[in-house]
C-alpha positions, -999 to +999 in steps of 0.1 A: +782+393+695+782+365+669+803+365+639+791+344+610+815+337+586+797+334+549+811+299+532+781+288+517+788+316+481+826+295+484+806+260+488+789+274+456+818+284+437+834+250+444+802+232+432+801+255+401+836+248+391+827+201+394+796+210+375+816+230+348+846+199+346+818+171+350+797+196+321+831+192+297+833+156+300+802+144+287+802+173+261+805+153+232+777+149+211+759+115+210+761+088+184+735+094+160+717+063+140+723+057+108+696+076+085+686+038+066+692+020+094+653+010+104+643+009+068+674-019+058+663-043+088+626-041+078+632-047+042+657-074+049+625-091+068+603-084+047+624-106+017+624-132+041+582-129+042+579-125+006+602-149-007+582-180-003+555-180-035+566-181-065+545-145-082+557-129-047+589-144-045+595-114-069+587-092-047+613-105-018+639-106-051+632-070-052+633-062-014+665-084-015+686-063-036+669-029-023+680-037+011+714-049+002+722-015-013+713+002+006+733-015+037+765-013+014+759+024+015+751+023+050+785+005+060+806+027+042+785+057+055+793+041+093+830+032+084+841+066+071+834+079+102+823+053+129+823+074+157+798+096+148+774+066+142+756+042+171+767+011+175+733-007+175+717+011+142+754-006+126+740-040+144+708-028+123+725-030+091+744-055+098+715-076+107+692-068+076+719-073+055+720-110+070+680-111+067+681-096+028+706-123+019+691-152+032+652-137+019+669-132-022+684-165-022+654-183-010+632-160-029+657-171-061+653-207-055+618-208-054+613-186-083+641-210-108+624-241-094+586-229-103+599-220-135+616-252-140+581-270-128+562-250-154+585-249-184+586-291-172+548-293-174+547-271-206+573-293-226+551-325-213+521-316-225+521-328-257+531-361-249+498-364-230+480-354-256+491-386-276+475-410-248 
């Protein structure tokens, strides 16, 4: 007669118990994105796109400044409590930020200078008028 001895429900048990530890390690909840982070990068790009004609450079002015505050919120949303945050929606902000910046100042530069030009046109014209 053949006794078989039942391990496989202690093979289980064992198993159970790894899956249960492994199960506790990776427990924590994953980083979540930053609710604005999307929006800031495309609006910093967009006031790069708009910021070259002088009626539209308005618009990248506008862009400009939206997306700058809203990535000063965002960075002290992420820095109050960075751990709860991804690190690449931060890299987000962080990188429409850059974007907004450089889009307002050019956008500002090319709106002062078409001003200048006009107001420079305007003032001369009545000087031509005397030739």
């Amino acid at each position: 007669m053949i006794i078989l001895l039942k391990t496989k429900p202690m093979e289980e048990q064992q198993t159970q118990a790894n899956q249960t530890k492994a199960g506790d390690q990776f427990s924590k909840p994953l980083p979540q994105n930053l609710p604005n982070s999307k929006i800031i990068l495309v609006l910093g790009i967009l006031s790069i796109v708009f910021c070259w004609w002088h009626l539209i450079s308005i618009i990248g002015i506008v862009l400009g400044i939206l997306a700058l505050i809203l990535a000063h919120r965002e960075t002290a949303l992420y820095q109050a409590n960075p751990g709860q945050y991804s690190i690449t929606s931060f890299n987000n902000v962080k990188t429409g930020r850059v974007c907004a910046i450089i889009g307002l100042t050019i956008s500002i530069v090319v709106f002062v200078f078409v001003m200048m030009l006009i107001v420079g046109i305007l003032a001369t014209l009545p000087f031509w008028g005397m030739i």
